[in-house]
C-alpha positions as semicolon CSV with decimal commas, in nm:
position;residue;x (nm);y (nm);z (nm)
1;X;5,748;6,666;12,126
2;X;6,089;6,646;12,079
3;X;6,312;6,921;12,134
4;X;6,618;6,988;11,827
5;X;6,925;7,086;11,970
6;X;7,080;7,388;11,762
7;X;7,396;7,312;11,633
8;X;7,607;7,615;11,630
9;X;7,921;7,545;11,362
10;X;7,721;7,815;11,152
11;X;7,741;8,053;11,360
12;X;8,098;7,997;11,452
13;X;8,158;7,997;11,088
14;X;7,967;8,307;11,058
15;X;8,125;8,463;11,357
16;X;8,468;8,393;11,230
17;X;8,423;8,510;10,880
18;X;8,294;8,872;11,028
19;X;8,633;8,888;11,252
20;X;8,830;8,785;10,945
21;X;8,741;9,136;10,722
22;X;8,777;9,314;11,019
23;X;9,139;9,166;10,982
24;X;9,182;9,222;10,594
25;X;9,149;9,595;10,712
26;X;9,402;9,569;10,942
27;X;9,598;9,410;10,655
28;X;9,516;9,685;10,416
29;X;9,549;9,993;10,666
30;X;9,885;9,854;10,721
31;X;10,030;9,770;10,385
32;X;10,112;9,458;10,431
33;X;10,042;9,128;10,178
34;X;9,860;8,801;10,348
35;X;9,923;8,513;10,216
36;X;9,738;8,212;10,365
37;X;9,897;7,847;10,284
38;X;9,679;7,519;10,359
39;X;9,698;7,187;10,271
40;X;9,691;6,858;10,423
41;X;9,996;6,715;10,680
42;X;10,343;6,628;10,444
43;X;10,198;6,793;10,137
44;X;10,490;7,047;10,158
45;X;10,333;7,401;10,274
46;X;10,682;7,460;10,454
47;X;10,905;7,365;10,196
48;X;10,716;7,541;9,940
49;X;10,720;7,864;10,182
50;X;11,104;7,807;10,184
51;X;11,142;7,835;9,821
52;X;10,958;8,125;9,824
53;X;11,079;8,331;10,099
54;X;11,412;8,264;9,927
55;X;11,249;8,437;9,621
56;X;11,088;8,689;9,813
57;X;11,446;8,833;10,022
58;X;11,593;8,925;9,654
59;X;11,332;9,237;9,693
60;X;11,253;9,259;10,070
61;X;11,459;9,280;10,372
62;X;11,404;9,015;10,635
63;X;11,251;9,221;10,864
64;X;10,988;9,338;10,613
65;X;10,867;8,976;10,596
66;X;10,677;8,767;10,870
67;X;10,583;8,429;10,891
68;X;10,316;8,261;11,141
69;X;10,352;7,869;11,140
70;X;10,059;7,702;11,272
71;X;10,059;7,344;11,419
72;X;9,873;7,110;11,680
73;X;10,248;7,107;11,887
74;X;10,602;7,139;11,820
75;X;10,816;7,473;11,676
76;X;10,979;7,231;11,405
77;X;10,830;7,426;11,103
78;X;10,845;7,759;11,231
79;X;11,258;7,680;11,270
80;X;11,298;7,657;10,936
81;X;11,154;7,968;10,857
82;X;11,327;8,141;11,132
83;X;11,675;8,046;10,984
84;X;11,630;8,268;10,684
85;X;11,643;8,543;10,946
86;X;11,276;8,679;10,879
87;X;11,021;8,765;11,179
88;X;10,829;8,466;11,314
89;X;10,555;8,316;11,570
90;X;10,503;8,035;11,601
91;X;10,077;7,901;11,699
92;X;10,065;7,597;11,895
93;X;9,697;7,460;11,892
94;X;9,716;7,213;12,156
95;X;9,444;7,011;11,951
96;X;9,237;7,226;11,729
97;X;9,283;7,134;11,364
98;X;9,312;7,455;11,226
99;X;9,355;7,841;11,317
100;X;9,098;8,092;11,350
101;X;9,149;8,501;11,380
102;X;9,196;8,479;11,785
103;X;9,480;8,284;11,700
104;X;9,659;8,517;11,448
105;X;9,562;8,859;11,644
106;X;9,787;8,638;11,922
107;X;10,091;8,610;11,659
108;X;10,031;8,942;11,523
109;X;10,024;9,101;11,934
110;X;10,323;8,851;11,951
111;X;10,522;9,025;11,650
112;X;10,482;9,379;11,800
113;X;10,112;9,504;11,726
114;X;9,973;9,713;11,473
115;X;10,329;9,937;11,446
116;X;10,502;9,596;11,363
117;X;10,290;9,493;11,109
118;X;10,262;9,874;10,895
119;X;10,648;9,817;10,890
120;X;10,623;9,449;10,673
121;X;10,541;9,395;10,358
122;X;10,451;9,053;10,365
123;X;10,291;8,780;10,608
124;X;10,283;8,431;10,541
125;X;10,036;8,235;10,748
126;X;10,104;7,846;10,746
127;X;9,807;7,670;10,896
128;X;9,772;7,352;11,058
129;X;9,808;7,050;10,836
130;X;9,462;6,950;10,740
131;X;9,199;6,946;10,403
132;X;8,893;7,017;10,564
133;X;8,873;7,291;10,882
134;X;9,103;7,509;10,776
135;X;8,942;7,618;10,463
136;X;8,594;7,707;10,694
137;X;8,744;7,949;10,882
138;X;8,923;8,251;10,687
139;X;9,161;8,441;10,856
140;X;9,141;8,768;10,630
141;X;9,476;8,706;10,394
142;X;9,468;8,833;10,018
143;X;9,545;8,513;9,883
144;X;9,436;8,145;10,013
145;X;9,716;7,923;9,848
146;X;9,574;7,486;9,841
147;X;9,871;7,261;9,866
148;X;9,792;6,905;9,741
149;X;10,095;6,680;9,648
150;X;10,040;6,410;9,394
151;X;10,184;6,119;9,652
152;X;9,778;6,195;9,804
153;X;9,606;6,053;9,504
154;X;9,509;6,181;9,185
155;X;9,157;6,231;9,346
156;X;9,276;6,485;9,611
157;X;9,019;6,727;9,401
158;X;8,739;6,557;9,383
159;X;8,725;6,399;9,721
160;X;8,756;6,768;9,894
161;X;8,579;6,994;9,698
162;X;8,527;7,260;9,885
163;X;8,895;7,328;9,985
164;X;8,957;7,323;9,623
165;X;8,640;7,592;9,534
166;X;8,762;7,847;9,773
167;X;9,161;7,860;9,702
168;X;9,279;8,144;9,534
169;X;9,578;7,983;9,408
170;X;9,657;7,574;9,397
171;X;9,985;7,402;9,373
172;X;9,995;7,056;9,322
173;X;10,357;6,983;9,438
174;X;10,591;6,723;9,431
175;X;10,522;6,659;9,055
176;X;10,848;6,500;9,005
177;X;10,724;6,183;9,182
178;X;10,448;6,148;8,973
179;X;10,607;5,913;8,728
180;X;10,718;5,669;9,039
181;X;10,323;5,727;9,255
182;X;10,182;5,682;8,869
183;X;9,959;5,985;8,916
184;X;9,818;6,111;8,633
185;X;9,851;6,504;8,648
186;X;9,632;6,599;8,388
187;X;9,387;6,444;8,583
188;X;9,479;6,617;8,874
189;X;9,475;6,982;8,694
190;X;9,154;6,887;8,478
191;X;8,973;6,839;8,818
192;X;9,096;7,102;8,966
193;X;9,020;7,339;8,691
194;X;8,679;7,173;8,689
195;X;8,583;7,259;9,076
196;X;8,757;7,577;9,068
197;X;8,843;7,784;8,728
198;X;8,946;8,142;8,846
199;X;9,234;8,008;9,019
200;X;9,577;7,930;8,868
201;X;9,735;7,609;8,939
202;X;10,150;7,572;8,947
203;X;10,288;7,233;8,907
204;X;10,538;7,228;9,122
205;X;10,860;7,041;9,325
206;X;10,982;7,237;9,606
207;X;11,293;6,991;9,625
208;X;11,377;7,082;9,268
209;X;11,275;7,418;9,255
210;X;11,012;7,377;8,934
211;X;10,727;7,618;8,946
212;X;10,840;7,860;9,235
213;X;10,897;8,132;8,998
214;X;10,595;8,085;8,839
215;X;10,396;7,999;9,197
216;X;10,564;8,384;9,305
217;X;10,482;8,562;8,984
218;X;10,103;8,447;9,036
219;X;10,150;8,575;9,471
220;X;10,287;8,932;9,362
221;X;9,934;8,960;9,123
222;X;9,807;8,973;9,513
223;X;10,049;9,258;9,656
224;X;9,836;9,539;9,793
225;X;10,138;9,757;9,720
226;X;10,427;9,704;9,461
């Protein structure tokens, strides 16, 4: 007879999901708005996050907002944050491709603990560049935001389904290249709209600014408090 061996990513999955709600309370005793940002490496996620933090210190003080950059090595992304004077951790994987709820109970004991976090109003999680593991493991935010840019492929969609099915918001960025990559967005939003049609999608260009207004006036929908 032979003997299966019992793979386990289920119950990992599983495992983390449970941890993650027990972190949307946290979240939600606290007062504070998650958002989650995930996309594939050069997509954007940071310079999108830029944009918006910019939008987001015209209402909140820099303390009241906290950022938690996630990456397989390297501070780089978390600097740029850090200039606009907000709180920040950065998450340095060592190897694992994406973050799971150990890894943001680290940032969030890094940040100051439960006091810390009832005294922000927003928390912006950037996790590790990639389209597939990242969108398995849920780390409890309000809002899981899919940045695709169209220099991927017009088939960024179709080819990873279910990263597209569970986003709560997508941005496909960089749409001012589109004329030069000769991606057809329409394509890009039909599909989209296709695999997932709760969630909004923003065309945007976080180099020229189009669509962060929009891509923040669809975020504060999320707010858990105004």
């Amino acid at each position: 007879m032979v003997k299966a061996v019992r793979f386990l990513g289920k119950d990992i999955i599983k495992e983390n999901a449970r941890l993650a709600e027990r972190l949307r309370k946290l979240y939600d005793e606290a007062g504070v708005t998650v958002y989650e940002f995930l996309g594939g490496p050069g997509s954007g996620k940071t310079s999108v996050i830029e944009r918006l933090v910019e939008k987001m210190l015209e209402e909140y003080r820099p303390e009241e907002i906290a950022y938690i950059g996630g990456d397989i090595a390297t501070t780089l992304d978390t600097e740029r944050i850090a200039r606009y004077g907000v709180r920040h951790v950065q998450i340095n994987t060592g190897g694992t491709c994406h973050l799971e709820v150990p890894h943001v109970e680290a940032a969030i004991k890094a940040l100051g603990g439960s006091e810390a976090l009832h005294k922000l109003r927003i928390m912006i999680i950037e996790n590790v560049g990639n389209l597939i593991c990242p969108f398995n493991f849920p780390l409890g935010a309000h809002a899981r935001i899919m940045v695709a840019d169209v220099t991927e492929g017009e088939d960024k969609f179709v080819k990873h389904p279910l990263s597209t099915k569970v986003s709560d918001v997508i941005v496909i960025n960089k749409v001012d290249l589109a004329p030069i990559v000769g991606v057809n967005l329409e394509k890009m939003v039909s599909d989209a709209r296709t695999l997932n049609p709760k969630a909004p999608i923003v065309l945007a260009s976080a180099k020229t600014g189009q669509g962060i207004d929009e891509l923040y006036r669809v975020l504060k929908k999320f707010m858990v408090r105004s």
